[in-house]
C-alpha positions as CSV (number, residue, x, y, z in Angstrom):
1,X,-23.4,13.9,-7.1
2,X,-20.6,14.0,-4.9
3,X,-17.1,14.9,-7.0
4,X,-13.5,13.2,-6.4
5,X,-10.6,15.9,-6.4
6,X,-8.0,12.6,-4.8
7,X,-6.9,9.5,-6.6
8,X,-4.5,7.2,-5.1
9,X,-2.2,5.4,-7.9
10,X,1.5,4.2,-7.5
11,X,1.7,4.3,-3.7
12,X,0.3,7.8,-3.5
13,X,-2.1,10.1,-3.6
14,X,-2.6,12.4,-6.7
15,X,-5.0,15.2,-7.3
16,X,-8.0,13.4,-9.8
17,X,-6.4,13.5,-13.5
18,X,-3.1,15.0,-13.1
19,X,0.7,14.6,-12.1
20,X,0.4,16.8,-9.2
21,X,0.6,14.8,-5.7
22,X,-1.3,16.0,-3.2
23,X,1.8,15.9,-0.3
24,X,2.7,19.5,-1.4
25,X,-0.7,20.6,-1.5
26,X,-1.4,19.1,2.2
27,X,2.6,20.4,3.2
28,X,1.4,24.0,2.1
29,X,-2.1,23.7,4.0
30,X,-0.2,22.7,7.2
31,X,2.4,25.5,6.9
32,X,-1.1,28.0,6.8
33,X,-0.4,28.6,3.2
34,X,-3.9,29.9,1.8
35,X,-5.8,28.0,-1.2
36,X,-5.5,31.0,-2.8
37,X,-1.6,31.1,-2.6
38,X,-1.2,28.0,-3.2
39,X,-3.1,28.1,-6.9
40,X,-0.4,31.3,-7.4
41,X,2.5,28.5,-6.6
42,X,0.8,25.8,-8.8
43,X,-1.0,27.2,-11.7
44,X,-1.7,23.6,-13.2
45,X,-4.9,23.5,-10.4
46,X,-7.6,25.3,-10.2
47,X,-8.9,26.4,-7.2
48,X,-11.3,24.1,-6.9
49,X,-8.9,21.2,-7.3
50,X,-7.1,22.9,-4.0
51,X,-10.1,23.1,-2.4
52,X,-10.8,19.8,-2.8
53,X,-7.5,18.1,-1.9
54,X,-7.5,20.0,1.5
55,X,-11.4,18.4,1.8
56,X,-10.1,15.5,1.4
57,X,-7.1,15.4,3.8
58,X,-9.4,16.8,6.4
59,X,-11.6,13.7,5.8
60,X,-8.6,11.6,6.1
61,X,-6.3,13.2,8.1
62,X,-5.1,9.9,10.1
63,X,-4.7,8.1,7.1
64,X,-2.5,10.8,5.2
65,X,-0.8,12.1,7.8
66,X,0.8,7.9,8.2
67,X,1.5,8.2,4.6
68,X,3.0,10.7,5.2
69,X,5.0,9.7,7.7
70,X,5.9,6.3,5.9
71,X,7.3,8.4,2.9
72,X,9.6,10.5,5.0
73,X,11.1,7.4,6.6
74,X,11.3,5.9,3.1
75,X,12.8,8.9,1.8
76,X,15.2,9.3,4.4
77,X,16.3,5.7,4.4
78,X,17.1,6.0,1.0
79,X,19.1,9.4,1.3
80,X,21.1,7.3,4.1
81,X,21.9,4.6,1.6
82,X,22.4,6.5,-1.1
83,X,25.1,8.7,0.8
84,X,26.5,5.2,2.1
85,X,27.1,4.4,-1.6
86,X,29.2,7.7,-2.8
87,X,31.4,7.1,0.4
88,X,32.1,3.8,-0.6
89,X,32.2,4.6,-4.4
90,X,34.7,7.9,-3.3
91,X,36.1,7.7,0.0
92,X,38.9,10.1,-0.5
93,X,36.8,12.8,-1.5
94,X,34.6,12.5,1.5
95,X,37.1,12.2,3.8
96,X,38.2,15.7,1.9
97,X,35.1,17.0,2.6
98,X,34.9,15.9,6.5
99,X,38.1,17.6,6.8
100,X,36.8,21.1,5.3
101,X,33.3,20.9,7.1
102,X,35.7,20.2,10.7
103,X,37.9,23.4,9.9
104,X,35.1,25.3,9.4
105,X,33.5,24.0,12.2
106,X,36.6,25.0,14.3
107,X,36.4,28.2,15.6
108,X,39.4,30.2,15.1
109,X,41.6,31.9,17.5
């Protein structure tokens, strides 16, 4: 009986049973982070449970790597709006902090 270590729910992927997403897991494993290290760096999986998740994205690497992908974009689409919104909410303090990042930027002489 073959077991499940990856659920998806709410638009992601999730290691079977728990909170834990599995991007960190699959982040780690691409960054040539070993199982072993990674169970160090999240004690709430076992080491099967890593195991598994990196079985998984190996058996559906096109499909997670899009997610992937997709939740990047998302993610910086919303930092973009997000920062849109303080400026507009606070556009004397921004234009505060353009001024300090350009004098820093500014090399002296």
């Amino acid at each position: 009986m073959e077991k499940s270590y990856v659920e998806q729910r709410d638009g992601g992927y999730w290691i079977q049973g728990t909170r834990v997403s599995l991007d960190p897991i699959v982040y780690a494993f691409k960054r040539g982070m070993a199982p072993e290290s990674m169970q160090r760096a999240s004690p709430l999986l076992t080491l099967e449970e890593i195991y598994g998740a990196i079985t998984f994205y190996l058996a559906h690497e096109q499909e997670i790597d899009a997610y992937l992908k997709r939740a990047e974009a998302e993610f910086a689409s919303q930092a973009r709006d997000l920062n849109a919104v303080a400026q507009a909410s606070n556009p004397g303090l921004f234009r505060r902090l353009q001024k300090a990042r350009q004098a820093r930027e500014t090399p002296r002489q």
